[in-house]
FIDREN-369196 format. One record per residue: residue number from 1; residue in one letter; x, y, z of N, C-alpha, C in turn. Coordinates in steps of 0.05 Angstrom, whole numbers. Each point is the difference from the previous one (the first is absolute). Layout:
REM FIDREN-369196
> nr|rest|n_X|n_Y|n_Z|ca_X|ca_Y|ca_Z|c_X|c_Y|c_Z
> NUM|A|X|Y|Z|X|Y|Z|X|Y|Z
...
//
This chain:
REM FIDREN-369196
> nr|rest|n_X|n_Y|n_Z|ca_X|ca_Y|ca_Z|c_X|c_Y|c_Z
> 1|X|438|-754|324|-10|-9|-26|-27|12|-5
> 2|X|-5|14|-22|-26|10|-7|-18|-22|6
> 3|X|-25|9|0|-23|-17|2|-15|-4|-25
> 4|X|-10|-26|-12|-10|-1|-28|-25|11|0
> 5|X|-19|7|20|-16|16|-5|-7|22|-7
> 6|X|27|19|7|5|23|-14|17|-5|-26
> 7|X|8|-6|-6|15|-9|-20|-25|3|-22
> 8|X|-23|-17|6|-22|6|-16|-12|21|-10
> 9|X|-1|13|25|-21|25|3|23|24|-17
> 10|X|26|-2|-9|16|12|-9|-11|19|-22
> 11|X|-8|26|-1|-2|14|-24|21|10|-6
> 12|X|16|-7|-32|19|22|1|-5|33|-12
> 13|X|-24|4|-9|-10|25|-7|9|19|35
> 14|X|-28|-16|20|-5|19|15|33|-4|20
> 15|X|12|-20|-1|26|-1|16|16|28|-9
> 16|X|7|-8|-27|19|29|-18|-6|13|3
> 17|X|-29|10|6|-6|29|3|4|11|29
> 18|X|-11|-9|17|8|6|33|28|-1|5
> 19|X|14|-20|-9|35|4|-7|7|29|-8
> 20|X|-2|5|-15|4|24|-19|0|21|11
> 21|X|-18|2|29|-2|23|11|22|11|23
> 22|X|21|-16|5|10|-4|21|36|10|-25
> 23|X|14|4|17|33|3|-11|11|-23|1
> 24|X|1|-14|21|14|-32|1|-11|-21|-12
> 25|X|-23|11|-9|-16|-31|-22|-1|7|-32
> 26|X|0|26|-2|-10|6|-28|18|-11|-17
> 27|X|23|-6|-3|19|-9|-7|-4|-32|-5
> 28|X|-10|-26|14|-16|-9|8|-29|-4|-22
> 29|X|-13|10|9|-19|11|-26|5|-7|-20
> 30|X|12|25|-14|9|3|-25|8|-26|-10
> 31|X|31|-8|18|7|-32|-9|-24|-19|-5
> 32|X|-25|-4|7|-19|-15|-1|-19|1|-25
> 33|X|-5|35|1|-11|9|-28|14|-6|-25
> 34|X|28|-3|-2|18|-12|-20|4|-24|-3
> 35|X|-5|-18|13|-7|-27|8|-22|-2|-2
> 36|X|-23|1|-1|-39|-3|0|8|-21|-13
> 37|X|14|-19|-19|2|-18|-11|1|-32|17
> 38|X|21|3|21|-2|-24|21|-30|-9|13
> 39|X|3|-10|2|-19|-25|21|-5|21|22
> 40|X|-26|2|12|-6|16|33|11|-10|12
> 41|X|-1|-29|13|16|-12|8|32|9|13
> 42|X|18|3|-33|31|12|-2|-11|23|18
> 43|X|-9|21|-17|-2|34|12|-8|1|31
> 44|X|-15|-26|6|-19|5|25|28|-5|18
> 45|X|29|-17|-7|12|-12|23|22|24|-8
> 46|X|15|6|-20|11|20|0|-4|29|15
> 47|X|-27|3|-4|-2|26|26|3|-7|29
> 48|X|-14|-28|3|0|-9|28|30|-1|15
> 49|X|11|-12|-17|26|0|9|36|24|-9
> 50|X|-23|16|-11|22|21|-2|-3|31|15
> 51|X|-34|3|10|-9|24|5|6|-6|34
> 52|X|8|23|16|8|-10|33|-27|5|5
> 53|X|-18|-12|20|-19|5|9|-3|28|22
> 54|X|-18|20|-4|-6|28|19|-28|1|-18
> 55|X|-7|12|25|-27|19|-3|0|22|-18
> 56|X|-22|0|-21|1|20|-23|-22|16|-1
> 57|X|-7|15|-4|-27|17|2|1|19|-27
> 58|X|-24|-2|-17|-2|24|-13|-24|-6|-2
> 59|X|-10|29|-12|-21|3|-22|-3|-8|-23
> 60|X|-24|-16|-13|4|4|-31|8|17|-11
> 61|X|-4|10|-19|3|32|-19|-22|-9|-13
> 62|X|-21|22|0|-20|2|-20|-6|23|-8
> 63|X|-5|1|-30|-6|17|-21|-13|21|11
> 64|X|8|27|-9|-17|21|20|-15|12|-23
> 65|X|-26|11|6|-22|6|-18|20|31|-9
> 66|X|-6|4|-26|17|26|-4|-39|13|-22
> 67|X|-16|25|3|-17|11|-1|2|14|-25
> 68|X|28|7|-3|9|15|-27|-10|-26|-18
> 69|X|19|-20|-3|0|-19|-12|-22|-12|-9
> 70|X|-29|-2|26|-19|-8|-12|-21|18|-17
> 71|X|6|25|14|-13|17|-16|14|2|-36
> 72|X|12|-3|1|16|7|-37|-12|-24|-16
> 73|X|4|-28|20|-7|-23|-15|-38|-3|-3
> 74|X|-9|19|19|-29|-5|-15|-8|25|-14
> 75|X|12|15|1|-8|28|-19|17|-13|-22
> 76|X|12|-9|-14|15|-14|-13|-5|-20|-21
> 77|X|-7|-15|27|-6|-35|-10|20|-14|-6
> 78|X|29|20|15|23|-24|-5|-8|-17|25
> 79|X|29|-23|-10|1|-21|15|20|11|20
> 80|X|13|-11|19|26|3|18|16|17|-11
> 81|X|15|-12|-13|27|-2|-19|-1|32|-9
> 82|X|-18|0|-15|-10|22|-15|-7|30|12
> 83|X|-17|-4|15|4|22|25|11|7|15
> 84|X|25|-26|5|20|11|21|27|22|-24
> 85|X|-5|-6|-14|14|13|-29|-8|29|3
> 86|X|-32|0|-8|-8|30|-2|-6|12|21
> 87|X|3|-14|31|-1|26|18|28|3|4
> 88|X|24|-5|-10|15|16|-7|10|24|-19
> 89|X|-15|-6|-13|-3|25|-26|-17|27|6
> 90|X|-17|-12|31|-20|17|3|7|23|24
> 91|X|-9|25|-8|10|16|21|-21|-8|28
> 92|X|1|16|20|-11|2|26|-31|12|-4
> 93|X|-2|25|-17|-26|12|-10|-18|-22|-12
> 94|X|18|-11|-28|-11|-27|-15|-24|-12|18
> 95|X|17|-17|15|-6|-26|24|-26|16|16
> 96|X|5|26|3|-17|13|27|-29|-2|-25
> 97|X|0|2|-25|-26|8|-20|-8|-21|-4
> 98|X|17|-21|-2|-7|-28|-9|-23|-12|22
> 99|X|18|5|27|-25|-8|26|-22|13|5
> 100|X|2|32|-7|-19|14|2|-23|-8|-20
> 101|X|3|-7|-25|-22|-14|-22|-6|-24|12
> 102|X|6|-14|13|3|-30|6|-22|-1|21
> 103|X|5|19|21|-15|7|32|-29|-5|-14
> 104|X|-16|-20|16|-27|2|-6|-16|13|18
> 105|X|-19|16|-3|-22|11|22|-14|-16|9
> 106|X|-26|13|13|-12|-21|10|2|-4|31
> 107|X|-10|-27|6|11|-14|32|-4|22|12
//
């Protein structure tokens, strides 16, 4: 029987997401993300009692700095969205002039 102390401590954000990373839970997941509507409670005993317990290991995934991208958006002044748009429009030369104006002297 679960313990009500975890039951508490239940996030279903950060649960779904560490789920998600795995093949035998993502499935799992998902069902939960389409459900976000139930009680923590429901979601918290439904995984408990449907996921087999093993040892899981990953990494987060985090956002990797991309240099093109920030360079266009401050030579620019776009936002995200917007620059991830036009360094596709942009050739390789483009991007190399864009950083070259950008490079401050100095230091």
């Amino acid at each position: 029987m679960p313990d009500e102390g975890h039951e508490k401590q239940y996030v279903p954000f950060l649960v779904n997401r560490s789920l998600s990373y795995f093949m035998d839970t993502v499935h799992y997941a998902n069902e939960m993300n389409r459900l976000s509507v139930l009680d923590n409670k429901l979601q918290y005993h439904y995984l408990i009692n449907s996921i087999r317990p093993q040892k899981r290991f990953s990494k987060w995934a985090k956002k990797q700095e991309d240099s093109d991208l920030e360079a266009v958006m401050e030579y620019y002044g776009y936002n995200y969205t917007k620059a991830k748009t036009a360094l596709m429009l942009l050739s390789p030369e483009q991007i190399k002039t864009i950083k070259e104006k950008l490079e401050k002297g100095g230091d």
